[in-house]
C-alpha positions as CSV (number, residue, x, y, z in Angstrom):
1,X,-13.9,-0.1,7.3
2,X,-11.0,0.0,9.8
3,X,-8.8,-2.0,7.5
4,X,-8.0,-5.6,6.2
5,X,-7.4,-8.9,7.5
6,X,-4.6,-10.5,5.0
7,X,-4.3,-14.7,4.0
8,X,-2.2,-15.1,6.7
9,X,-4.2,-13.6,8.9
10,X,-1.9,-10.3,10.4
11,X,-4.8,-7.2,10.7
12,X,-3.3,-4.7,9.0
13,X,-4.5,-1.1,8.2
14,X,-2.5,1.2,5.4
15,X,-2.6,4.6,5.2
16,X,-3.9,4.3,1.7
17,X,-5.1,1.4,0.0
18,X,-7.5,0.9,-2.8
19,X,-9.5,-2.4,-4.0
20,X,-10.5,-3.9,-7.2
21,X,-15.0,-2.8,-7.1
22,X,-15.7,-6.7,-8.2
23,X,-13.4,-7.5,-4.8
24,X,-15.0,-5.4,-3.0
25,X,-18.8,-5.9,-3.9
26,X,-17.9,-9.6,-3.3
27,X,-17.7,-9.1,0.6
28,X,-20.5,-9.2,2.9
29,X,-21.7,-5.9,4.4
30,X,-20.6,-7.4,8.3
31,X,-17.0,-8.0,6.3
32,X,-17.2,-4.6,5.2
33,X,-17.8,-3.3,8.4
34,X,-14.6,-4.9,10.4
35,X,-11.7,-5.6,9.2
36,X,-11.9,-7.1,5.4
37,X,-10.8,-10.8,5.0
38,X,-8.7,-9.5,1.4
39,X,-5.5,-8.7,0.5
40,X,-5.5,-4.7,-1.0
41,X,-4.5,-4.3,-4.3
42,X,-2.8,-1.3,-4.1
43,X,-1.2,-0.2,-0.6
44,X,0.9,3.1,0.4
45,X,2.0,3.5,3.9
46,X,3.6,7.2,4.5
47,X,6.5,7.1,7.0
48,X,6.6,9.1,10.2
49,X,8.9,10.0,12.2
50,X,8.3,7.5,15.0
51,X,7.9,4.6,12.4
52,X,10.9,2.0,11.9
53,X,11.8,1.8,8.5
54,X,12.9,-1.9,8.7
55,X,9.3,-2.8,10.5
56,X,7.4,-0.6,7.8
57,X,9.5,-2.6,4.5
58,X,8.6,-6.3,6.3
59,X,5.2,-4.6,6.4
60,X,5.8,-3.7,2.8
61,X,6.7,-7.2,1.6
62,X,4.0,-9.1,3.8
63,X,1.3,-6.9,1.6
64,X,3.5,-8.3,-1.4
65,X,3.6,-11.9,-0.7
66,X,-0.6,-11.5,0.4
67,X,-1.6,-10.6,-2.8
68,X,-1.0,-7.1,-3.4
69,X,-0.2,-5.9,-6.7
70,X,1.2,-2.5,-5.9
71,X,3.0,-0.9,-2.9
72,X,4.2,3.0,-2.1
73,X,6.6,3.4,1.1
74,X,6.9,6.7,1.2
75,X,9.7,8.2,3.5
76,X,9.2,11.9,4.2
77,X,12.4,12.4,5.9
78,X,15.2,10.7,3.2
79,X,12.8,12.2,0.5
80,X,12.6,8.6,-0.8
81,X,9.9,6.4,-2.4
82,X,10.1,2.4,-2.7
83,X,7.9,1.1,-4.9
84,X,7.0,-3.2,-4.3
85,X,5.5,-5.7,-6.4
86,X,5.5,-9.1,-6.2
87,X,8.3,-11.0,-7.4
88,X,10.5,-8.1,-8.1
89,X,13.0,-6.4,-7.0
90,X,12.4,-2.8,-4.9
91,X,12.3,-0.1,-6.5
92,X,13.8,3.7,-4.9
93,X,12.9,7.1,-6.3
94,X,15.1,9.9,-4.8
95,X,12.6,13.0,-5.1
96,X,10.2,12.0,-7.5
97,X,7.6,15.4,-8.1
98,X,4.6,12.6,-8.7
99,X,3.8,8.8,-8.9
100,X,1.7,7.2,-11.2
101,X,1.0,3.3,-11.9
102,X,-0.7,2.4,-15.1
103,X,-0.8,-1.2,-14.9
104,X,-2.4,-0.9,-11.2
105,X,-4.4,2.8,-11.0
106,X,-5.3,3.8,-14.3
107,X,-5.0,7.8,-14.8
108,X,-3.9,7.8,-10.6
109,X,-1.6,10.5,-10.1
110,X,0.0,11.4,-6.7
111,X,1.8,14.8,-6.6
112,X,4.3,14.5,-3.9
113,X,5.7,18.2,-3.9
114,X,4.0,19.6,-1.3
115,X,5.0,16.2,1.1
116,X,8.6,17.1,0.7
């Protein structure tokens, strides 16, 4: 898969993403092959040092307002995490050691020590 084609129709591809199995198993095999007409539930997009971090959180939010119920913007060089979900607010970690999302990723842990 070389990534996803969102609702309003911007290709995007994550560095990370994962998809609900009954989402997934719902597309064709030629969807699965391009770039999936769905929305991932769960997106991270890790910073570099090129990136713009304005462009990356519009980025961020568009995954949000497409139907994505979970979003990591990790930023390497502020040591800083922003967690999205829909209708809420942003939420910044300074440092965390791991990240973890219950709700979203059941018993998903990532350990961030060796990134900063």
């Amino acid at each position: 898969m070389k990534g996803f084609k969102l609702p309003n129709g911007a290709e995007r591809s994550p560095d990370a993403s994962w998809v609900k199995m009954e989402r997934w198993n719902a597309l064709s095999e030629a969807e699965k092959e391009r770039f999936a007409p769905l929305c991932p539930d769960f997106v991270i997009e890790l910073m570099s040092p090129s990136d713009s971090l304005e462009k990356t959180r519009t980025k961020m939010r568009e995954y949000m307002e497409n139907g994505a119920r979970l979003g990591w913007l990790i930023n390497r060089g502020q040591q800083q995490v922003e967690i999205y979900h829909p209708n809420r607010e942003v939420e910044i970690l300074q440092s965390p050691k791991s990240l973890s999302r219950e709700d979203v990723l059941p018993g998903f842990v990532l350990d961030l020590v060796e990134i900063w």
